[in-house]
C-alpha positions in Angstrom: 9.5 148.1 97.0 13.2 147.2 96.1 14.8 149.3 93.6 16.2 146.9 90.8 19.3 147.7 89.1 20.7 148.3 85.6 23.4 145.6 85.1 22.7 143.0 82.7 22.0 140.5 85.3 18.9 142.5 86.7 17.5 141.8 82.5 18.8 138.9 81.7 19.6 135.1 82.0 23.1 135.3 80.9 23.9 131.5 80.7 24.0 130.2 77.8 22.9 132.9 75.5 26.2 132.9 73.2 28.1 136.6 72.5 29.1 136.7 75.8 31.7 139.1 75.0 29.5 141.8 74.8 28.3 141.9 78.2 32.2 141.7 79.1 33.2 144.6 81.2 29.6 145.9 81.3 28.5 148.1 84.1 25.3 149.6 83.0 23.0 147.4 80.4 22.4 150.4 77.8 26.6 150.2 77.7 26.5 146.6 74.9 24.5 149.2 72.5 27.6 150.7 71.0 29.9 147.8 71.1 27.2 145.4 68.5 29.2 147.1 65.4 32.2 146.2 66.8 31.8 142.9 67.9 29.8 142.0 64.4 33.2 143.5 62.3 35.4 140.9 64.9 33.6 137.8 65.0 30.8 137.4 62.3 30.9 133.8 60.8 31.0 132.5 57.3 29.0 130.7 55.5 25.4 131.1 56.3 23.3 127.6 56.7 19.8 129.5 56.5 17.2 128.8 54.2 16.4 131.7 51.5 12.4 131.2 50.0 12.0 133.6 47.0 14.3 136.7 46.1 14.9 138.5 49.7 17.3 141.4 49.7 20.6 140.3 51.4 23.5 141.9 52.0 27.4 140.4 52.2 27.8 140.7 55.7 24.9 138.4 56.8 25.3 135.0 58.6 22.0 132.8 58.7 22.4 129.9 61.4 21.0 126.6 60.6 17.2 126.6 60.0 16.3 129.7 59.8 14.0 130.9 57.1 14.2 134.2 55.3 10.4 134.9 53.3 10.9 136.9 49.8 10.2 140.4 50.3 13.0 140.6 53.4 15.5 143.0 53.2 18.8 142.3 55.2 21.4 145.2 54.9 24.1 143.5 57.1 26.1 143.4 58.7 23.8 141.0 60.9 23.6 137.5 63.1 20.9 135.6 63.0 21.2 132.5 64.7 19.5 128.6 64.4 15.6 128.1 63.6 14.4 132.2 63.4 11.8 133.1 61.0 13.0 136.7 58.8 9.5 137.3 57.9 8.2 138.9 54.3 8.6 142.5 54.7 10.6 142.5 57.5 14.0 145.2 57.3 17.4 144.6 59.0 19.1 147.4 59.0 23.1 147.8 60.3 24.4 146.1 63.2 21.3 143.7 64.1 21.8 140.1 66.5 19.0 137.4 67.3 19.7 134.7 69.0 18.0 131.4 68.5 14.5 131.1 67.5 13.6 134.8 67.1 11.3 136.2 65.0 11.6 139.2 62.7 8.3 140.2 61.8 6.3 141.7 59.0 6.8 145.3 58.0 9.1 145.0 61.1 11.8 147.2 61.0 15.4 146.6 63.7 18.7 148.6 63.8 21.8 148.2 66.3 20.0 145.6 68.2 20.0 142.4 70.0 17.5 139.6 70.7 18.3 137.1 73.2 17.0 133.9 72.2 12.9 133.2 72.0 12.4 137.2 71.5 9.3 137.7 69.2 9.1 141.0 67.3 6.3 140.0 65.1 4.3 142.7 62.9 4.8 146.0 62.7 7.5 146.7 65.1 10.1 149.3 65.4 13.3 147.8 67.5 16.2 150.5 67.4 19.1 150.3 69.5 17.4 148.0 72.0 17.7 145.3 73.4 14.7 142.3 73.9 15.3 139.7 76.3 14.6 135.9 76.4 11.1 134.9 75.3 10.0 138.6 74.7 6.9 139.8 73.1 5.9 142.5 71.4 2.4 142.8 70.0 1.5 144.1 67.1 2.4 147.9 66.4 4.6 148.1 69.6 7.4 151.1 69.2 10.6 151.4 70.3 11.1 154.9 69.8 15.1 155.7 70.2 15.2 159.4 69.5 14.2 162.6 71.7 12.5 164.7 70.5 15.1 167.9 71.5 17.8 165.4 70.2 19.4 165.3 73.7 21.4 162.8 75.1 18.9 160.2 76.5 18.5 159.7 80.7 17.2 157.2 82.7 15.8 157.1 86.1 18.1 155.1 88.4 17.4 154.8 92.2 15.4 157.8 92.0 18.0 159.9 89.8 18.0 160.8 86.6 21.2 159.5 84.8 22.8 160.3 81.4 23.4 157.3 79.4 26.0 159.1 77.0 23.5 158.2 74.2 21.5 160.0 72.0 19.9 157.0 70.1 18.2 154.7 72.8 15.5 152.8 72.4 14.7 150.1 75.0 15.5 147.3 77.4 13.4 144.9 77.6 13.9 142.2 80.2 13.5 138.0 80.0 10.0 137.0 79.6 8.5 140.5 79.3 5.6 141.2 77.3 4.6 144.7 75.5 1.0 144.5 74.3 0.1 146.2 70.8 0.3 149.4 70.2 2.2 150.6 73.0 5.3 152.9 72.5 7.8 152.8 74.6 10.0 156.2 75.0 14.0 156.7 74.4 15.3 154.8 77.5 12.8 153.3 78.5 13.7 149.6 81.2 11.2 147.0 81.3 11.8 144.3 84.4 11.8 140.6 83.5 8.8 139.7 82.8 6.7 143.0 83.1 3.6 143.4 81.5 3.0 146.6 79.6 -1.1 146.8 78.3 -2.6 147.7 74.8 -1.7 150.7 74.1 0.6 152.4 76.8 2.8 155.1 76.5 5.8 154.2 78.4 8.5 156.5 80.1 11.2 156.0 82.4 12.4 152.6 84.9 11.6 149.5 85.0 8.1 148.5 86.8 
């Protein structure tokens, strides 16, 4: 079987996806996870055109793209990017540093921190998405954990063509590739890769490379 690698372009559909700046200059996929801060702080528009139902918690450095919804009982801390037609659902918490492309949604009792969504990503009830990333179309089932923290606090590794390699991170969730699709209750350990696609079952405890 044919090792897959760990550049963006072995995730993701990079056409058309918008903040192409972060995958500028990118090597190893896991290497956009410290740059979101950055890149929210340098190009995080004005002038949100969401919809706001109820008295959600928002914060100033929030922009809402046209159509989204936000359902009382969100909290958004900022600074974040939501773009056109996603659903912020009641409950849900946005911590610092979170991006979703079009058509996401951010769940109930979901919670997300230093994060993207490519577009389509689903993240729906329940869900813990910290310094990840979820590719087009993803789905996570309900209760699905991306945990982002060892447990010795060292700096995370992953497993690449057969090697273990340090990422340089000590929070890292998840990558989870185009299409993929995490079934509830599963966690999913600090650096774990998911192929486009995969399929993880009901209730899996996943460590190490992409399958």
């Amino acid at each position: 079987m044919k090792s897959l690698g760990c550049a963006p372009a072995d995730f993701f559909d990079l056409k058309g996806q918008g903040h192409e700046e972060l995958f500028e200059s990118i090597h190893e996929v896991w290497e956009i996870l410290p740059k979101i801060a950055a890149y929210l702080k340098k190009h995080l528009p004005k002038d949100s055109k969401g919809k706001i139902l109820g008295q959600p918690v928002i914060g100033k450095d929030v922009y809402l793209g046209e159509g989204t919804i936000v359902e009382p009982g969100a909290y958004i801390r900022g600074p974040a990017w939501i773009g056109k037609n996603c659903e912020i659902r009641h409950g849900a918490y946005l911590r610092e540093n979170v991006i979703a492309g079009d058509g996401c949604v951010l769940g109930n009792s979901s919670e997300f921190k230093n994060c993207l969504l490519l577009a389509g990503a689903h993240a729906p009830h329940f869900n813990y998405v910290g310094d990840s990333i979820l590719g087009r179309d993803v789905n996570l089932g309900a209760g699905v954990i991306l945990s982002n923290y060892r447990l010795d606090g060292q700096v995370i590794r992953v497993r690449k063509a057969g090697a273990l390699v340090e990422t340089g991170l000590r929070k890292f969730g998840a990558i989870v590739g185009d299409g993929a699709a995490v079934g509830c209750n599963a966690v999913l350990n600090p650096g774990s890769l998911v192929a486009p696609k995969a399929k993880i079952l009901p209730g899996t405890i996943w460590i190490g490379g992409k399958k």
